[in-house]
mmCIF file of the N, C-alpha and C atoms, coordinates in Angstrom:
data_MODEL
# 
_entry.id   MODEL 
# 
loop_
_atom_site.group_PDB 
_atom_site.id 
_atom_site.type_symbol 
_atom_site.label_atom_id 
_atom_site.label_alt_id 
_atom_site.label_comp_id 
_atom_site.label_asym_id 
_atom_site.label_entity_id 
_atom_site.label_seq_id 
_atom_site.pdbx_PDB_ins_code 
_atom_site.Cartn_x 
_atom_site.Cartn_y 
_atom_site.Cartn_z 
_atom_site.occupancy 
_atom_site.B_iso_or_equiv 
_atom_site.pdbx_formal_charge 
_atom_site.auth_seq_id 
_atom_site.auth_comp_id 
_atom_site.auth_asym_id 
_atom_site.auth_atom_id 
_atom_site.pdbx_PDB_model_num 
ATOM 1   N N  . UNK A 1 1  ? 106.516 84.191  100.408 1.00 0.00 ? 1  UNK A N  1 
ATOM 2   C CA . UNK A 1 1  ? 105.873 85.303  99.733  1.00 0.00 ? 1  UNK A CA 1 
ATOM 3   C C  . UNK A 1 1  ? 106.357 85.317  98.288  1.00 0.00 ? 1  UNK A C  1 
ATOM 4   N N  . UNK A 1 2  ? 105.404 85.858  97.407  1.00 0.00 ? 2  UNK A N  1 
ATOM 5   C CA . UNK A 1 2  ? 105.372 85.401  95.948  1.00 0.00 ? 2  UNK A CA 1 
ATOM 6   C C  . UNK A 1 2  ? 105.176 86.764  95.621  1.00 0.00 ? 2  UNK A C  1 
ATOM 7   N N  . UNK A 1 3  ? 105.514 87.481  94.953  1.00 0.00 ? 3  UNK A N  1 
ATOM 8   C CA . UNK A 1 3  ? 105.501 89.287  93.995  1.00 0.00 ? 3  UNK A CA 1 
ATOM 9   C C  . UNK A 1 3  ? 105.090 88.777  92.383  1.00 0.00 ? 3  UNK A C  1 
ATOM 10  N N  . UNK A 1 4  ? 104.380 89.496  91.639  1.00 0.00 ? 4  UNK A N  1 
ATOM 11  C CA . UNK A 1 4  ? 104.072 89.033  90.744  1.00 0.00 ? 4  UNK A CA 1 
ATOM 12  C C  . UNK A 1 4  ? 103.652 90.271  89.519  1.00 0.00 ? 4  UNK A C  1 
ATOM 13  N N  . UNK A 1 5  ? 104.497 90.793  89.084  1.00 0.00 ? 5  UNK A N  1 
ATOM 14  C CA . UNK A 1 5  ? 103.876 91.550  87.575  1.00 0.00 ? 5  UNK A CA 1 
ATOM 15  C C  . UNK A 1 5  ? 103.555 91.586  86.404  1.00 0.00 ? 5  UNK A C  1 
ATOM 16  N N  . UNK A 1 6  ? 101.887 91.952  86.326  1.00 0.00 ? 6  UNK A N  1 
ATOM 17  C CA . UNK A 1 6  ? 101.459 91.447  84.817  1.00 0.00 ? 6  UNK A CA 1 
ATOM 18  C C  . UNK A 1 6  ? 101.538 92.743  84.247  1.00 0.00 ? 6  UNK A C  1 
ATOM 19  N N  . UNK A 1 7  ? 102.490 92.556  83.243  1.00 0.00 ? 7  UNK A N  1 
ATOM 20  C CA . UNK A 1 7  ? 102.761 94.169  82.873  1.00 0.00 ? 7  UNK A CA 1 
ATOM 21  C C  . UNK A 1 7  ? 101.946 94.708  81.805  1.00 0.00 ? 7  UNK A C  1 
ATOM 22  N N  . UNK A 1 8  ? 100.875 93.644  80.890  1.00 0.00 ? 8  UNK A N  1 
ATOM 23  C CA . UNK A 1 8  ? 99.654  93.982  80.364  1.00 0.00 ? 8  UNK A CA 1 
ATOM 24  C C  . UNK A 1 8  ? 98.881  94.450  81.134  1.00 0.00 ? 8  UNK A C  1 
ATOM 25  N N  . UNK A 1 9  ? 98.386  93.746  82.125  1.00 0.00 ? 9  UNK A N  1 
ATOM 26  C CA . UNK A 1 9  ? 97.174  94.196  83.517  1.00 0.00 ? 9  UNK A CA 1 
ATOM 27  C C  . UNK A 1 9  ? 97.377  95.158  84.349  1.00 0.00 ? 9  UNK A C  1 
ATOM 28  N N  . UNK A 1 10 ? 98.407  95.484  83.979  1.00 0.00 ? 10 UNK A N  1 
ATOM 29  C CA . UNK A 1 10 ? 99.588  96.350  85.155  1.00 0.00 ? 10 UNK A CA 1 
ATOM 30  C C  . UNK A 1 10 ? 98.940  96.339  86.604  1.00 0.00 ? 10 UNK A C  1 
ATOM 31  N N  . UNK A 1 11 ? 98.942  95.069  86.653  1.00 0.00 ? 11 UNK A N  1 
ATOM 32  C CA . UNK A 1 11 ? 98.985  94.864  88.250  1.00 0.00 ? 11 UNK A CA 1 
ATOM 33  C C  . UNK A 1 11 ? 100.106 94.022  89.202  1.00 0.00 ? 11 UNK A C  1 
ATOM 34  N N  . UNK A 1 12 ? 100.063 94.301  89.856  1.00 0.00 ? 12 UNK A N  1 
ATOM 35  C CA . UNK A 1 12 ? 100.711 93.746  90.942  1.00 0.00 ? 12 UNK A CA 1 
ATOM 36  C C  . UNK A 1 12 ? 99.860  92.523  92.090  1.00 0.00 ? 12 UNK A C  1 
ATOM 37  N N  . UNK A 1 13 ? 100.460 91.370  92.506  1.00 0.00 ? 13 UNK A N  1 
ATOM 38  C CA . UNK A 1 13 ? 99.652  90.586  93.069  1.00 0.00 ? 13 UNK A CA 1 
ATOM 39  C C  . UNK A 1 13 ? 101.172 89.984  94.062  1.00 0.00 ? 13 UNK A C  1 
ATOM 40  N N  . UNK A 1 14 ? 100.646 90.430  95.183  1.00 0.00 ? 14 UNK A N  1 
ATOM 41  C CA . UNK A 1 14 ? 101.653 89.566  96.114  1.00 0.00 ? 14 UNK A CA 1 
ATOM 42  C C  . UNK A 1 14 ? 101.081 88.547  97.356  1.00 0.00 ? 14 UNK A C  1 
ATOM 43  N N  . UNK A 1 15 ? 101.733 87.546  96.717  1.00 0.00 ? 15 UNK A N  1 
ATOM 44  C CA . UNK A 1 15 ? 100.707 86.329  97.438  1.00 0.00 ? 15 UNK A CA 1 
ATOM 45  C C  . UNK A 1 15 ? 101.516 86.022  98.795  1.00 0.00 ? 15 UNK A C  1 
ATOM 46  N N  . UNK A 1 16 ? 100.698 86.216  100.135 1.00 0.00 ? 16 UNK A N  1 
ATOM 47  C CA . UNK A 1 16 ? 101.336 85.912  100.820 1.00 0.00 ? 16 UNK A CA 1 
ATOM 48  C C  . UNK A 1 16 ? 101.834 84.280  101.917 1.00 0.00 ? 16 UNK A C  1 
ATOM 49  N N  . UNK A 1 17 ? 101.014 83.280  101.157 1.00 0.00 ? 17 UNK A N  1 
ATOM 50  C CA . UNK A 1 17 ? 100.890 82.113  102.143 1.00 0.00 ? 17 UNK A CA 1 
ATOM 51  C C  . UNK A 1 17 ? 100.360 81.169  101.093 1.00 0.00 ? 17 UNK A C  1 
ATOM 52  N N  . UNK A 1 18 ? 100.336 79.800  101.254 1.00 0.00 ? 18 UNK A N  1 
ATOM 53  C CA . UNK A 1 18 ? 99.655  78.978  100.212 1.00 0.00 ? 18 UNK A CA 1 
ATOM 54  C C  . UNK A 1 18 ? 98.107  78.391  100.123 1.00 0.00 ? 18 UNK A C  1 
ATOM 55  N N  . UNK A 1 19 ? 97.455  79.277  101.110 1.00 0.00 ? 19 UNK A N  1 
ATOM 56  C CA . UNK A 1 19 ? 95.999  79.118  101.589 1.00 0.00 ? 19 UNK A CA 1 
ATOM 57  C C  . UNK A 1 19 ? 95.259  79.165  100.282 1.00 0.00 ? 19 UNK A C  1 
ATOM 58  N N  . UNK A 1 20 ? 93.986  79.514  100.153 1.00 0.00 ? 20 UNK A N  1 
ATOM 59  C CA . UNK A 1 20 ? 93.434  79.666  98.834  1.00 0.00 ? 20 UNK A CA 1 
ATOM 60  C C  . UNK A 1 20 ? 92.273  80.570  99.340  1.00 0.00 ? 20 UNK A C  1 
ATOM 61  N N  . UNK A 1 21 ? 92.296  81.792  99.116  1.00 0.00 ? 21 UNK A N  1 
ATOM 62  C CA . UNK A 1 21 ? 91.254  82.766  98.812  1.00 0.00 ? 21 UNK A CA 1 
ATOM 63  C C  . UNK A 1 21 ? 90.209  82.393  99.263  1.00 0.00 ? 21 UNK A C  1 
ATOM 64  N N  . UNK A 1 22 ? 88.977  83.070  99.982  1.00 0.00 ? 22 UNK A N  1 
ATOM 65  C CA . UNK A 1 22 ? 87.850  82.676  100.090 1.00 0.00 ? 22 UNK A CA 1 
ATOM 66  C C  . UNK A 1 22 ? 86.910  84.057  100.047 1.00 0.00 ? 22 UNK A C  1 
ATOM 67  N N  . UNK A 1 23 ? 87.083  85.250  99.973  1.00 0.00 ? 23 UNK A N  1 
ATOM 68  C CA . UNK A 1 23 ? 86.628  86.209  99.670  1.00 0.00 ? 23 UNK A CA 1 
ATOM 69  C C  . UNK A 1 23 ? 87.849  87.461  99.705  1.00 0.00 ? 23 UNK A C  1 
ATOM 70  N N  . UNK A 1 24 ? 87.409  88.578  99.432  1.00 0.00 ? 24 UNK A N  1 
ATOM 71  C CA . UNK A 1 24 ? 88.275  89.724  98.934  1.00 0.00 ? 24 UNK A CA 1 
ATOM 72  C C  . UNK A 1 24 ? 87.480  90.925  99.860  1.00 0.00 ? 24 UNK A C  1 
ATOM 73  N N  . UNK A 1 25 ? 88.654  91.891  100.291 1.00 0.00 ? 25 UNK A N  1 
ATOM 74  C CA . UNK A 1 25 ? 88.576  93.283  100.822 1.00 0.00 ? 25 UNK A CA 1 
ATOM 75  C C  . UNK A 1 25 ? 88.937  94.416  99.900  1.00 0.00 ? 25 UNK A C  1 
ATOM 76  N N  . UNK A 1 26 ? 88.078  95.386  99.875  1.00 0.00 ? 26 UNK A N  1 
ATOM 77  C CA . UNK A 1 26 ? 88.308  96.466  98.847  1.00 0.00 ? 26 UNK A CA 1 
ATOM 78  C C  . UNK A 1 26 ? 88.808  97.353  99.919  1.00 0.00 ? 26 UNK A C  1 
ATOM 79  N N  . UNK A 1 27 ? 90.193  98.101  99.803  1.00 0.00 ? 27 UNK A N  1 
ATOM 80  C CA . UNK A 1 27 ? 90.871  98.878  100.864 1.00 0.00 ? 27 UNK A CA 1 
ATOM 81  C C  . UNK A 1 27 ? 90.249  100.376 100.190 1.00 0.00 ? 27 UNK A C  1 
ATOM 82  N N  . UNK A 1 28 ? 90.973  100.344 98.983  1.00 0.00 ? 28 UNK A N  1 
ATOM 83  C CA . UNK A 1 28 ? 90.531  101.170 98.146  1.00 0.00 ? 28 UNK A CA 1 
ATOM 84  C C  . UNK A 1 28 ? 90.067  101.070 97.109  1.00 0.00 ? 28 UNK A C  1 
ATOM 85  N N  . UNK A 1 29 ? 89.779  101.987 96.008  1.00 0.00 ? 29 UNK A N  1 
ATOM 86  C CA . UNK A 1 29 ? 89.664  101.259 94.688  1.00 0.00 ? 29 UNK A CA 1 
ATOM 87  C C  . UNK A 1 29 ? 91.169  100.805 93.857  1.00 0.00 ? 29 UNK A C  1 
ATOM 88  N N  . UNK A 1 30 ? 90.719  99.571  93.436  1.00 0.00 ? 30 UNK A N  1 
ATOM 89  C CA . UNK A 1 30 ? 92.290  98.930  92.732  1.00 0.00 ? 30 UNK A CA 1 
ATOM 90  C C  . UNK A 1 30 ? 92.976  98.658  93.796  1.00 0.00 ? 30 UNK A C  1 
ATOM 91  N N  . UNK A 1 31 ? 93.143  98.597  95.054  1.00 0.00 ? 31 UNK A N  1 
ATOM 92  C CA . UNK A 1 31 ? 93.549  97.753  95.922  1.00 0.00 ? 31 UNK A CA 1 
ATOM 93  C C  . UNK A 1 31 ? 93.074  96.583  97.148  1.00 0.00 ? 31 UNK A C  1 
ATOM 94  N N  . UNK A 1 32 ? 92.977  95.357  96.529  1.00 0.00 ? 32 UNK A N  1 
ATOM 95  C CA . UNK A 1 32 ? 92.147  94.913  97.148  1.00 0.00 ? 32 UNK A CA 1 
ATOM 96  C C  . UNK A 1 32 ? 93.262  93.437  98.235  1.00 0.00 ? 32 UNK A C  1 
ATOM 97  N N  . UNK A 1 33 ? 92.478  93.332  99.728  1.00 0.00 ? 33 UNK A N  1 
ATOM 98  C CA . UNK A 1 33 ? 92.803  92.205  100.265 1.00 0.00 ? 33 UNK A CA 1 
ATOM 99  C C  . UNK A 1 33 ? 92.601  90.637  99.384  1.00 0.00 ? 33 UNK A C  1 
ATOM 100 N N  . UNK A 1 34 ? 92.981  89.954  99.598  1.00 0.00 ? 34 UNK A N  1 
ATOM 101 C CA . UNK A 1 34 ? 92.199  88.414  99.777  1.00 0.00 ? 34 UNK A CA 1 
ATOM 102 C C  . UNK A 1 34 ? 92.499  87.505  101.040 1.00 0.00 ? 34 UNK A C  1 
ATOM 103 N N  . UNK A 1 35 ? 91.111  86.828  101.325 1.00 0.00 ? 35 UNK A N  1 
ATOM 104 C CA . UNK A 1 35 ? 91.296  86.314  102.760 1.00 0.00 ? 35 UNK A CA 1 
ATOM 105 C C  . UNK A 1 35 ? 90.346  84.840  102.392 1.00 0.00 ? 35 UNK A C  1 
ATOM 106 N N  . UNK A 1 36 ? 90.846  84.427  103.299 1.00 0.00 ? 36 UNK A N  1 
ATOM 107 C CA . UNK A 1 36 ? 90.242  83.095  103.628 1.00 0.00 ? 36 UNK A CA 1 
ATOM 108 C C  . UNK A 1 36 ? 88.856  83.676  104.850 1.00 0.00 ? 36 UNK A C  1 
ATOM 109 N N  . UNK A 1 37 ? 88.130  82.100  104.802 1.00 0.00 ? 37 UNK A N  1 
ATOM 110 C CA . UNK A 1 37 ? 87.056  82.448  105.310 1.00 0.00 ? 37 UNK A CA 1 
ATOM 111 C C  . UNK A 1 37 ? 86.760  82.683  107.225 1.00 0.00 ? 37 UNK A C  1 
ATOM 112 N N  . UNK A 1 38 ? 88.564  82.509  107.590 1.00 0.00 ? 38 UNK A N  1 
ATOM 113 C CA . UNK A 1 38 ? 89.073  82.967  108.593 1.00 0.00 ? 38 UNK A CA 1 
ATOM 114 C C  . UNK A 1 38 ? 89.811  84.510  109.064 1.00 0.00 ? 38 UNK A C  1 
ATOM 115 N N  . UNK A 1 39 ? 89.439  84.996  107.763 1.00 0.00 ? 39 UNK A N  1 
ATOM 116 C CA . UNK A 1 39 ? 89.998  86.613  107.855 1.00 0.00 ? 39 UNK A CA 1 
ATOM 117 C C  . UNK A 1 39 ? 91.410  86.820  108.202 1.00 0.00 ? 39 UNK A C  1 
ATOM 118 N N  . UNK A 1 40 ? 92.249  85.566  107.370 1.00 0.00 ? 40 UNK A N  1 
ATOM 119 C CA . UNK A 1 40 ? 93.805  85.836  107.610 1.00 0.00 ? 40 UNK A CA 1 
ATOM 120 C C  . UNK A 1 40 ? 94.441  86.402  105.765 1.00 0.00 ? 40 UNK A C  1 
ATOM 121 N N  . UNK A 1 41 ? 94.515  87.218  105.921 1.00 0.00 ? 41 UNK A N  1 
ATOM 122 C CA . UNK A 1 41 ? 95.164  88.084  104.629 1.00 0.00 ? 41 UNK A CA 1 
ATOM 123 C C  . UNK A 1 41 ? 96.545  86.994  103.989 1.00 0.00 ? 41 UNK A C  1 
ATOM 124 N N  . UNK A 1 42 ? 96.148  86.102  102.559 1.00 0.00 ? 42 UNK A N  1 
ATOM 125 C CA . UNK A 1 42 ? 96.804  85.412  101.899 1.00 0.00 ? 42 UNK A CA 1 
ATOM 126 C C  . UNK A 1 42 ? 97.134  85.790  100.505 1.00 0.00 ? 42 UNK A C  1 
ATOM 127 N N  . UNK A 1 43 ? 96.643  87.347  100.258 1.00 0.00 ? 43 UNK A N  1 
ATOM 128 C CA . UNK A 1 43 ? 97.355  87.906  99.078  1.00 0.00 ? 43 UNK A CA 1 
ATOM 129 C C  . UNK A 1 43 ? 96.471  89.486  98.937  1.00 0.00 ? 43 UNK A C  1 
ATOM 130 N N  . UNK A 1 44 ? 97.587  90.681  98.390  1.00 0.00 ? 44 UNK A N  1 
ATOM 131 C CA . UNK A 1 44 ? 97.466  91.763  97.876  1.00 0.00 ? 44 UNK A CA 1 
ATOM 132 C C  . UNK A 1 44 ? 97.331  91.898  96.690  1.00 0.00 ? 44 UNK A C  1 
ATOM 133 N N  . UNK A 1 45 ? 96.172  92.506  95.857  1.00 0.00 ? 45 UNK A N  1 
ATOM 134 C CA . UNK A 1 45 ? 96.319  92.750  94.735  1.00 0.00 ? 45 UNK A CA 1 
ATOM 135 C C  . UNK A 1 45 ? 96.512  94.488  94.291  1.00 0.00 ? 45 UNK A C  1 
ATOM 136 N N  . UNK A 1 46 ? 96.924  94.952  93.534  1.00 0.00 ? 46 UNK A N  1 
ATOM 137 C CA . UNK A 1 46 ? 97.214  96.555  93.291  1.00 0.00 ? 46 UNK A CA 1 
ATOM 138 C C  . UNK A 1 46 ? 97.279  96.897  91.841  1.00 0.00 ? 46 UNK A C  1 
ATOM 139 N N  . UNK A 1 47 ? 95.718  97.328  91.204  1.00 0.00 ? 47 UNK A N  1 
ATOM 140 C CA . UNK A 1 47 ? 95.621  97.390  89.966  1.00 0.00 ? 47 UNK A CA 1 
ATOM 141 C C  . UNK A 1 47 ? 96.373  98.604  89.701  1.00 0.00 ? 47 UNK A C  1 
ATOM 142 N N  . UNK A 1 48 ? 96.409  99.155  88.245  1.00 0.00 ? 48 UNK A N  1 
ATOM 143 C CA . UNK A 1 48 ? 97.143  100.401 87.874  1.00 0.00 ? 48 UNK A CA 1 
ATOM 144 C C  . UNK A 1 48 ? 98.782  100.847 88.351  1.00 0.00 ? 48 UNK A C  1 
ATOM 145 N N  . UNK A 1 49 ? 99.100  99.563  88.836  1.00 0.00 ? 49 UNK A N  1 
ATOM 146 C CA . UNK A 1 49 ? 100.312 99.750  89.644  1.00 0.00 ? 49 UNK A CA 1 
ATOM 147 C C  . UNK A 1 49 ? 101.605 100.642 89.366  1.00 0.00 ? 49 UNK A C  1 
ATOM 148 N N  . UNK A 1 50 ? 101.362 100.961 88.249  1.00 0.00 ? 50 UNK A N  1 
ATOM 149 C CA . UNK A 1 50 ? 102.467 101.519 87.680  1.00 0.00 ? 50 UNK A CA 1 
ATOM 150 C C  . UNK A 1 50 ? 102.648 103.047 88.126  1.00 0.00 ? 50 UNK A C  1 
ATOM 151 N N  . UNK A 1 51 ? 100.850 103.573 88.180  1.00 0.00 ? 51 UNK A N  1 
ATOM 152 C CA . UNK A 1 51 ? 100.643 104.953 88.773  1.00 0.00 ? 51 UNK A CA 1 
ATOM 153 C C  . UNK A 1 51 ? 100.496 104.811 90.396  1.00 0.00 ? 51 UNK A C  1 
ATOM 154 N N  . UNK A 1 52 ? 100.150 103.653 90.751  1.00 0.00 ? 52 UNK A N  1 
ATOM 155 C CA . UNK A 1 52 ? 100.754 103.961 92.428  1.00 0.00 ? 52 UNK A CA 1 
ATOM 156 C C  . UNK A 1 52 ? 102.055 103.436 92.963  1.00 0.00 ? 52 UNK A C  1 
ATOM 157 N N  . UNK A 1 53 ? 102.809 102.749 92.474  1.00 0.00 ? 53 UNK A N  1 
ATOM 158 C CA . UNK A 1 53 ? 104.066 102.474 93.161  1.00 0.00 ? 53 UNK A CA 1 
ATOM 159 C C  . UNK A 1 53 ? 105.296 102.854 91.662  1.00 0.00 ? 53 UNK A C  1 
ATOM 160 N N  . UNK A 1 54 ? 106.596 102.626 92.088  1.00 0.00 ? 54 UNK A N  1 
ATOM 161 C CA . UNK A 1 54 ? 107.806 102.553 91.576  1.00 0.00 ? 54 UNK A CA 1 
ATOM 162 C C  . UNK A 1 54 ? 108.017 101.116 90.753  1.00 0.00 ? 54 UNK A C  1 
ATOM 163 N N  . UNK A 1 55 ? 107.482 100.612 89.999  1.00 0.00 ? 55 UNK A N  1 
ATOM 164 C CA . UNK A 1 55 ? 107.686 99.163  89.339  1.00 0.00 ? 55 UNK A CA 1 
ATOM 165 C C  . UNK A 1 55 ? 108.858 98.832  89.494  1.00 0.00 ? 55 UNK A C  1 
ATOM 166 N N  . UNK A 1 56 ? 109.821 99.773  88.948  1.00 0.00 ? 56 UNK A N  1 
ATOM 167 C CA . UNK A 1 56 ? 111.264 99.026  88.836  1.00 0.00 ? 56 UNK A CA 1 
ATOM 168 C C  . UNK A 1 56 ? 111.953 98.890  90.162  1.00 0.00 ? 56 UNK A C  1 
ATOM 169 N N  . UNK A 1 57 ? 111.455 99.011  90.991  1.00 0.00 ? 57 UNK A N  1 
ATOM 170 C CA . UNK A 1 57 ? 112.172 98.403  92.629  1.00 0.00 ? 57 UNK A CA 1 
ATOM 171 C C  . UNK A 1 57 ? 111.141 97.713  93.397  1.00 0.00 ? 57 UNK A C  1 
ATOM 172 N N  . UNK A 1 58 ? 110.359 96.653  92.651  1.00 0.00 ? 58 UNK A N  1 
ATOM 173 C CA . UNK A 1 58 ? 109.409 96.496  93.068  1.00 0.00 ? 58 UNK A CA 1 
ATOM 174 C C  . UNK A 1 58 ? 110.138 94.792  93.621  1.00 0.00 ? 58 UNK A C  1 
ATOM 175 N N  . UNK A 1 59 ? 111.045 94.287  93.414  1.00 0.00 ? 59 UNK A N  1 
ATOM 176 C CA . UNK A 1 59 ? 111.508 93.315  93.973  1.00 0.00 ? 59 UNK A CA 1 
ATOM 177 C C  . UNK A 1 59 ? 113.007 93.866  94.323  1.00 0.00 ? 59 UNK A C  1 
ATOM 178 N N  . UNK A 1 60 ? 113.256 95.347  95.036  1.00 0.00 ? 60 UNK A N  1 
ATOM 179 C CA . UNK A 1 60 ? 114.217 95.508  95.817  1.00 0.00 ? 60 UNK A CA 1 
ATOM 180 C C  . UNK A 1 60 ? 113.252 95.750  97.041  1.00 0.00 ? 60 UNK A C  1 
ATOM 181 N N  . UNK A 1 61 ? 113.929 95.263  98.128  1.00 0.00 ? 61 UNK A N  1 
ATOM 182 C CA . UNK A 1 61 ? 113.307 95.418  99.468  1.00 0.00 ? 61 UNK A CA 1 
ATOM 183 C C  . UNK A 1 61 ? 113.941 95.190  100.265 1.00 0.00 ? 61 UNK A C  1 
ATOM 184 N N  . UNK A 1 62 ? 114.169 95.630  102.081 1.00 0.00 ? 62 UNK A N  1 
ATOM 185 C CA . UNK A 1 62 ? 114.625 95.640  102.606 1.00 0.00 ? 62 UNK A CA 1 
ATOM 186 C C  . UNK A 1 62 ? 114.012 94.480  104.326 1.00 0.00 ? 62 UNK A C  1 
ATOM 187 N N  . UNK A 1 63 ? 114.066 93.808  104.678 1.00 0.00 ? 63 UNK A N  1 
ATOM 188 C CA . UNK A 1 63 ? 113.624 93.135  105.883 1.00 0.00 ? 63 UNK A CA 1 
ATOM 189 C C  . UNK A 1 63 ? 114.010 93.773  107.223 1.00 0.00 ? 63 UNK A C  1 
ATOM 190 N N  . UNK A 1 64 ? 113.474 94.464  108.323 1.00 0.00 ? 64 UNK A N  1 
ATOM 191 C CA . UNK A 1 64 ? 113.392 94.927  109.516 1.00 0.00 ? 64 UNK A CA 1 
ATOM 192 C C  . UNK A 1 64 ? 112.618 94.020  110.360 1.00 0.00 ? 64 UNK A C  1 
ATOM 193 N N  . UNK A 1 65 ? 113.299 93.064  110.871 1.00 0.00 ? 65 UNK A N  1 
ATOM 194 C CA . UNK A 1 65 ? 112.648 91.916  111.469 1.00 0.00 ? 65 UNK A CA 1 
ATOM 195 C C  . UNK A 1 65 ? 112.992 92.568  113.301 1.00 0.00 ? 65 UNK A C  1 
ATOM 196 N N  . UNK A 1 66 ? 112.108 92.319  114.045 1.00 0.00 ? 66 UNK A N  1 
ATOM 197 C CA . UNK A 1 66 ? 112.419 92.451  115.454 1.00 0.00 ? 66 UNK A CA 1 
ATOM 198 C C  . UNK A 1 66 ? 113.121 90.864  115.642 1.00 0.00 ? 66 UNK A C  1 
ATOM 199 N N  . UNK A 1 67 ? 114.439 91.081  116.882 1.00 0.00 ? 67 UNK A N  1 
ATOM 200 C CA . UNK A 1 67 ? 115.157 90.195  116.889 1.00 0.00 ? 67 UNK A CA 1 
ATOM 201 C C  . UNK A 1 67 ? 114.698 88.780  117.324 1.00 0.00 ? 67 UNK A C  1 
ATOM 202 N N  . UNK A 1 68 ? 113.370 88.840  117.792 1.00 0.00 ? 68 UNK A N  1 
ATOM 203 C CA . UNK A 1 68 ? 112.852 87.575  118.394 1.00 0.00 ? 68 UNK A CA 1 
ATOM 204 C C  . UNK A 1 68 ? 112.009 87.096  117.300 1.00 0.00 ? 68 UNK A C  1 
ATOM 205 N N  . UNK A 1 69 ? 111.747 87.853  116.186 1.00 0.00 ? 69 UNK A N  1 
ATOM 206 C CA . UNK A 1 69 ? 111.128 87.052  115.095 1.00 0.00 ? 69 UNK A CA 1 
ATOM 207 C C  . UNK A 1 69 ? 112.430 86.805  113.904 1.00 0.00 ? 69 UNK A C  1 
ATOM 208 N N  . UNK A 1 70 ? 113.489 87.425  114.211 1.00 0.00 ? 70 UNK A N  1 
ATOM 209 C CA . UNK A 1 70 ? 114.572 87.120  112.561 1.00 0.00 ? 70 UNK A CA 1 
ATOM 210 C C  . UNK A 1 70 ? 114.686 85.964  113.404 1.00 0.00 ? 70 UNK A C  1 
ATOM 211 N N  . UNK A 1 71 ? 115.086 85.014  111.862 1.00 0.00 ? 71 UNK A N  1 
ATOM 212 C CA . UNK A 1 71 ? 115.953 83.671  111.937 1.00 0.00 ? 71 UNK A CA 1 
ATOM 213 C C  . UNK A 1 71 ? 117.402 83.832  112.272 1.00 0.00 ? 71 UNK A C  1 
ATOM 214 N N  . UNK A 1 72 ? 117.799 82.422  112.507 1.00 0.00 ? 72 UNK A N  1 
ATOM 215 C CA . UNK A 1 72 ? 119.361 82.840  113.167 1.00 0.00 ? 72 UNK A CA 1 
ATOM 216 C C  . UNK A 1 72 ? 120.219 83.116  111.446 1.00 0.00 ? 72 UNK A C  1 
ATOM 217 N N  . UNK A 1 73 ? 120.035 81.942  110.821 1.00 0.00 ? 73 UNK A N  1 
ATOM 218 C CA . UNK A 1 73 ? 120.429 81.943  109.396 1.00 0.00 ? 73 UNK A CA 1 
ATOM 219 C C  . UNK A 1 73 ? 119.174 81.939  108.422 1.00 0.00 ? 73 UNK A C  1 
ATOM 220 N N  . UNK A 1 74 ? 119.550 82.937  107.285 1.00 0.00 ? 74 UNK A N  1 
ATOM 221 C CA . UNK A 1 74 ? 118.552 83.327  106.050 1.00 0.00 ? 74 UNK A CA 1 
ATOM 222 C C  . UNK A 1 74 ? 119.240 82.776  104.861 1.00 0.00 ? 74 UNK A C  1 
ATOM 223 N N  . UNK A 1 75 ? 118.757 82.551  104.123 1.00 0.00 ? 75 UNK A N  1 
ATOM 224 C CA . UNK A 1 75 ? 119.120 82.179  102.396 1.00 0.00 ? 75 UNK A CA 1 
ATOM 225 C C  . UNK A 1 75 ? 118.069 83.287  101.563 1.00 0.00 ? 75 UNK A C  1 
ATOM 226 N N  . UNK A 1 76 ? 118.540 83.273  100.627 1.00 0.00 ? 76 UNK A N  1 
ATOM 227 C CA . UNK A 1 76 ? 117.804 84.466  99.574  1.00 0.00 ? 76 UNK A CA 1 
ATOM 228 C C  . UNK A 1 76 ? 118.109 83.147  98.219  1.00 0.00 ? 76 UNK A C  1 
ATOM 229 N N  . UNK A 1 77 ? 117.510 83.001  97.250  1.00 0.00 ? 77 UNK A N  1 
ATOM 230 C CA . UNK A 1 77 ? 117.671 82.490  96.478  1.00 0.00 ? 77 UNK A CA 1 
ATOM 231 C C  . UNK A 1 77 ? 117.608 83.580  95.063  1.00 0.00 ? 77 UNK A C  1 
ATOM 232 N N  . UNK A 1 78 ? 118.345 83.438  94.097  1.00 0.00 ? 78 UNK A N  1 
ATOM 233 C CA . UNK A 1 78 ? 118.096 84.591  92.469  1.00 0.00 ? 78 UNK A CA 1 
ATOM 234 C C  . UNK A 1 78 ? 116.779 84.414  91.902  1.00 0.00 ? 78 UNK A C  1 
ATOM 235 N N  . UNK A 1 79 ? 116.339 85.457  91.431  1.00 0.00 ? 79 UNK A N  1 
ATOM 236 C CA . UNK A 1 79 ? 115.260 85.146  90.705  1.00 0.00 ? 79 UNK A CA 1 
ATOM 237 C C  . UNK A 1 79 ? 115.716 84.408  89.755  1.00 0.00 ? 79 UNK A C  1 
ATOM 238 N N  . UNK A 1 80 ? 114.472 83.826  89.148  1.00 0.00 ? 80 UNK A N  1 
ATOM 239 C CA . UNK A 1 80 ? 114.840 82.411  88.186  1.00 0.00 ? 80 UNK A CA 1 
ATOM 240 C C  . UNK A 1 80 ? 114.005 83.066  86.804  1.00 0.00 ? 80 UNK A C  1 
ATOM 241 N N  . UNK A 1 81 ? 114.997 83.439  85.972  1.00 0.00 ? 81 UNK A N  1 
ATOM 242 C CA . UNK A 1 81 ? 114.543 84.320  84.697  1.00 0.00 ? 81 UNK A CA 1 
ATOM 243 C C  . UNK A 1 81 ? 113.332 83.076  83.798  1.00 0.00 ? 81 UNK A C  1 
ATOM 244 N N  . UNK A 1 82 ? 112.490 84.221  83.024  1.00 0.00 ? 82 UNK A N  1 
ATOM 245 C CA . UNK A 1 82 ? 111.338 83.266  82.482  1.00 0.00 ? 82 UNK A CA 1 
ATOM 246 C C  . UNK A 1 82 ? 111.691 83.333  80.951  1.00 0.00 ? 82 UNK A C  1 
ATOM 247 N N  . UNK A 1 83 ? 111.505 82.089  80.586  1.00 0.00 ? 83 UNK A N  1 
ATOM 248 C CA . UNK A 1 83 ? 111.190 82.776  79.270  1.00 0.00 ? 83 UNK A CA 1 
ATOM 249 C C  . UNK A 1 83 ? 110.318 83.027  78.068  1.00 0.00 ? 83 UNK A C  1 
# 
C-alpha cells in the first residue's frame, strides 16, 4: 500500500495493489473507488482532503490484524524524504 499527498490538488490517493485501474466508483462526491474490470478495489482517491480528514497524521496509523491474518515477523521501512 502506497499513501500519497498532492498538497496543490489537496488530494489524497492511496493505492492499494499494483493492478491498473479499469474503471472508478463514486462513494461520494470527491471520494472515489478505482477497480479493475474484476471489481477488486486497487486504489482510493479523496479530493479536498484537507476538509475531510486530519493531513498531518495521515501516515500515522495503527494495524489490527486478526491473528490468523498477522505475519509472524513485520518490517516497517522510513519514509524516504523527496526532494
Amino acid at each position: 500500500m502506497r499513501i500519497h499527498y498532492d498538497n496543490e490538488a489537496d488530494a489524497v490517493y492511496i493505492k492499494l495493489g499494483n493492478e491498473r485501474p479499469d474503471g472508478v466508483v463514486e462513494l461520494s462526491e470527491g471520494v472515489n473507488l478505482d477497480t479493475t474490470s474484476e471489481n477488486k478495489i486497487v486504489g482510493i482517491e479523496i479530493l479536498n482532503a484537507s476538509k475531510r480528514m486530519n493531513i498531518k497524521t495521515i501516515l500515522t496509523y495503527e494495524l489490527d490484524l486478526d491473528k490468523e491474518l498477522a505475519p509472524k515477523t513485520a518490517s516497517l521501512r522510513e519514509p524516504v524524504p523527496r526532494a
